[in-house]
Backbone bond lengths (Angstrom), bond angles and torsions (degrees), N, CA, C in turn:
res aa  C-N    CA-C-N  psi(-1)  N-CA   C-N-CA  omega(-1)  CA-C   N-CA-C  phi
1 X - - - 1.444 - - 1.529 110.66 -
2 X 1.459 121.72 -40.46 1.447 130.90 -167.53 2.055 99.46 -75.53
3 X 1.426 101.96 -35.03 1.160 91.78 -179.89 1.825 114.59 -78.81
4 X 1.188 124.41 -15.29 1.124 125.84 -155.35 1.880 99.26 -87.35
5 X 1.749 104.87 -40.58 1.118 103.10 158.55 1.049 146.35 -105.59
6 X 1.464 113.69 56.77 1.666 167.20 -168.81 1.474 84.35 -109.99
7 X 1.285 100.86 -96.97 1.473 131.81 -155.69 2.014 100.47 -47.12
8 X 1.509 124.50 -40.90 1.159 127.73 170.85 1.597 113.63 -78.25
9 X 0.594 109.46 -19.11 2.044 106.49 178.48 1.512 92.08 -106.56
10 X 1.261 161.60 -5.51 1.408 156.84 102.35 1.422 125.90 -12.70
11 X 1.742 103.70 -66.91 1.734 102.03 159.23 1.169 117.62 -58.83
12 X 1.382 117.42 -52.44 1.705 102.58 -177.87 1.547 133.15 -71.51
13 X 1.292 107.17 -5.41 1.788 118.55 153.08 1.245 116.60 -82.47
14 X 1.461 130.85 -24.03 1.225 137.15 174.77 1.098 118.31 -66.71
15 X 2.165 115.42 -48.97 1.478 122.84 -171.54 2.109 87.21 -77.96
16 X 1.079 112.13 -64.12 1.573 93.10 -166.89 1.834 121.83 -45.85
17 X 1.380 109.25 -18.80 1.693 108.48 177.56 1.707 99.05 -74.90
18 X 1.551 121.45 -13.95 1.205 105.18 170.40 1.356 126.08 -99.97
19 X 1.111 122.80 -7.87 1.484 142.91 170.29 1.962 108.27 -33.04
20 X 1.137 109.44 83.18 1.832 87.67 157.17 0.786 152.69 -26.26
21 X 1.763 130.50 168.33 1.422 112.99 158.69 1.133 100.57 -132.45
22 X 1.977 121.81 137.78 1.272 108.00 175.56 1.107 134.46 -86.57
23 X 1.005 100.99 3.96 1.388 114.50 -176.82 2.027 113.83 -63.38
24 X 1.716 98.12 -58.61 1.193 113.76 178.89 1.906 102.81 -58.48
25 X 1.508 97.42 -33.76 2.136 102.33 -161.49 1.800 72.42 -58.82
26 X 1.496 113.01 -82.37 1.430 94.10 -178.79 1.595 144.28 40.73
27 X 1.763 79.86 -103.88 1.584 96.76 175.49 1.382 111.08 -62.61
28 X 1.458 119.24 -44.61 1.594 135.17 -164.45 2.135 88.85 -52.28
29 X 1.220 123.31 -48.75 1.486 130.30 -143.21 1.480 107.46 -66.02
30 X 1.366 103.43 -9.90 1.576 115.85 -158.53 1.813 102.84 -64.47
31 X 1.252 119.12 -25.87 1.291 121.49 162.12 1.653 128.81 -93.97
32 X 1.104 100.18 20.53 1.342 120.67 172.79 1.631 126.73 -94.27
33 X 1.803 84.15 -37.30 1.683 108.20 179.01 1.407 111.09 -36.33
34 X 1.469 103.72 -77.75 1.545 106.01 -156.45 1.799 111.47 -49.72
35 X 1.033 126.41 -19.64 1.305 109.39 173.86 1.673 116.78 -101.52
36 X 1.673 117.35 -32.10 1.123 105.91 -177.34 1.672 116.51 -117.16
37 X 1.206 110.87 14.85 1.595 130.05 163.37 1.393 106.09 98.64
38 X 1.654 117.54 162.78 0.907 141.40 -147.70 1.939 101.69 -72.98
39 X 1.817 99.46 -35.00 1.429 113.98 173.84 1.526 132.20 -116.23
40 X 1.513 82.86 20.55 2.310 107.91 -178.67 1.103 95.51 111.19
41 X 1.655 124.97 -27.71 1.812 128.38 -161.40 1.523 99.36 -61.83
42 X 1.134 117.19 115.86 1.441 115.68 159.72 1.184 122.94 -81.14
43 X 1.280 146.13 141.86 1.293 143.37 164.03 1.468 126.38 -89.70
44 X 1.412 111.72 -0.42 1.273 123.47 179.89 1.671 114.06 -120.79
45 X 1.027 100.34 109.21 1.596 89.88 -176.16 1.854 127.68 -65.24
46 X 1.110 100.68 13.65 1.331 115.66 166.06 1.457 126.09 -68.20
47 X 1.616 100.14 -32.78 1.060 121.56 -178.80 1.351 114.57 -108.54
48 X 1.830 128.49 150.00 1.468 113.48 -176.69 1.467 91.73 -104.05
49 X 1.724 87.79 151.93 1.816 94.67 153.56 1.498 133.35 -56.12
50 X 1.618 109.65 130.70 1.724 92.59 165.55 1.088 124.35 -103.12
51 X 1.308 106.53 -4.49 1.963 100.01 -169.68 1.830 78.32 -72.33
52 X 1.838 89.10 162.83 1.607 115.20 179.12 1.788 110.28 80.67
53 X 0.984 106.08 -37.70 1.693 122.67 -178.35 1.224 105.55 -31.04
54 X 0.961 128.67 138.26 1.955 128.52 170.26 1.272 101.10 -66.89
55 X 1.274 110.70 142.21 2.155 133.46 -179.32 1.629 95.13 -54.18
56 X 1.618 115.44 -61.35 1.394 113.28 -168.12 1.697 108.51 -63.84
57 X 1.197 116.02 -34.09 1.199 119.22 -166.28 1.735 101.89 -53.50
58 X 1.399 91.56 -68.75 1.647 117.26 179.77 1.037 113.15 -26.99
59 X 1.688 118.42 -67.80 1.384 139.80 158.28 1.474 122.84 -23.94
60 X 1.194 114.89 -58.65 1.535 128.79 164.61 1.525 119.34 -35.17
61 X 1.810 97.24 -68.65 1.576 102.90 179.39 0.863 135.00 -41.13
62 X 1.929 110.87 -53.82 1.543 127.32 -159.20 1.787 82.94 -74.15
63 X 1.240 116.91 -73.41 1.613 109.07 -179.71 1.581 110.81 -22.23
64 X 1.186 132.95 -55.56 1.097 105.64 -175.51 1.699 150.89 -104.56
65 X 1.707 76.29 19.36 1.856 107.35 156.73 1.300 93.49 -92.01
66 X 1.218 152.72 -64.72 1.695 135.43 175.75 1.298 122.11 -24.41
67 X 1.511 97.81 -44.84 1.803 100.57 -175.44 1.102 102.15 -113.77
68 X 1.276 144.08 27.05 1.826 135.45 134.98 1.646 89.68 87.11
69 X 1.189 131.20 23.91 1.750 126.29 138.65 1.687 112.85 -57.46
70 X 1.274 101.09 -79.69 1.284 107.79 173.54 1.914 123.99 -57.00
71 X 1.445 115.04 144.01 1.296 98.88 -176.94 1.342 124.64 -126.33
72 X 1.438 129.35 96.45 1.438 118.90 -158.59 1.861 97.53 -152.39
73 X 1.300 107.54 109.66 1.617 104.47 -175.12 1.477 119.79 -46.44
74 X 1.441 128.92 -35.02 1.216 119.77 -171.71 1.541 98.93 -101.18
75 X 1.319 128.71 -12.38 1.755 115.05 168.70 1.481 102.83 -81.34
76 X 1.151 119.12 -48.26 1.367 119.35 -175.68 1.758 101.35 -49.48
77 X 0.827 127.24 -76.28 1.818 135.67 177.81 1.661 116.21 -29.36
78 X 1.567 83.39 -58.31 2.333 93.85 161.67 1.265 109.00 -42.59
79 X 1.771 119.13 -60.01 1.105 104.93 -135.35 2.015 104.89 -117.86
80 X 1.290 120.68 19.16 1.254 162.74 -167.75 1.926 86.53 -79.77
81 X 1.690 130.58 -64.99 0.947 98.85 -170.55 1.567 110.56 -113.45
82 X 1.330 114.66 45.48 1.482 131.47 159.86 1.300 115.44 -66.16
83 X 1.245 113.61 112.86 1.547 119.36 161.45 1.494 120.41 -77.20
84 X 1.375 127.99 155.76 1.787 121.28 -156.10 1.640 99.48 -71.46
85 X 1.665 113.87 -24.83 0.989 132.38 -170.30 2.122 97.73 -44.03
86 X 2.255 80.88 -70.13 1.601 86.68 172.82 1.060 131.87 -62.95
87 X 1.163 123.43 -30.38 1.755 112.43 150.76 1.375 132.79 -38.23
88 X 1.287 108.87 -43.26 1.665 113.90 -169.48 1.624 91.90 -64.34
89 X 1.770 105.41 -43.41 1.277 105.92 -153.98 1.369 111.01 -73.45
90 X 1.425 124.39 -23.81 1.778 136.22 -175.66 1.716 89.35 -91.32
91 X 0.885 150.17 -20.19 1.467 150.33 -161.97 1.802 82.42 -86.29
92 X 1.320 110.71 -68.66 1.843 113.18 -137.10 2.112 91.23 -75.28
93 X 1.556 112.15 -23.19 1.680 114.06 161.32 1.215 123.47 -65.57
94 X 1.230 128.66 -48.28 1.231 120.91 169.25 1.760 131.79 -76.11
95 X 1.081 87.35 -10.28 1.732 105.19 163.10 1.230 121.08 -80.58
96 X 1.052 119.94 -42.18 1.313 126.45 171.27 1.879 118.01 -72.32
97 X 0.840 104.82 -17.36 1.802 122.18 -175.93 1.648 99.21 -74.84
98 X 1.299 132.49 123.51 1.075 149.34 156.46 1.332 139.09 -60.41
């Protein structure tokens, strides 16, 4: 029992150290604009929307144009000097965007 709620008050310090802020994704998004809009809205269908996007989802992607999973020359280059920090923080803004 003692270990089990170990292991649950562990995850839940773990998921809140990843929690964003949108405030900071925000400011961070400003190089995000020109391709996927000022509010995630893209105007080019080349590009997808992010506002509405799930946090983990978001989170996932940009991570894995940073770390060369994903393969796309101009995400990879964007998202190359993202710290997880700025991820959490561009993840939990565009999630929140309607």
């Amino acid at each position: 029992m003692k270990k089990l709620a170990i292991t649950i008050i562990a995850a839940t310090l773990s998921f809140g150290a990843m929690a964003g802020d949108p405030v900071a994704g925000k400011a961070k998004s400003m190089t995000c604009a020109g391709c996927h809009g000022m509010n995630g809205i893209s105007n080019n269908g080349m590009w997808p929307n992010l506002a509405g996007q799930k946090e983990a989802y978001l989170a996932s992607q940009l991570k894995m144009f940073r770390d060369g999973k994903r393969n796309n020359a101009m995400m990879t280059a964007m998202a190359k000097g993202l710290s997880d920090t700025d991820i959490a923080n561009l993840s939990a803004y565009y999630a929140n965007l309607k």
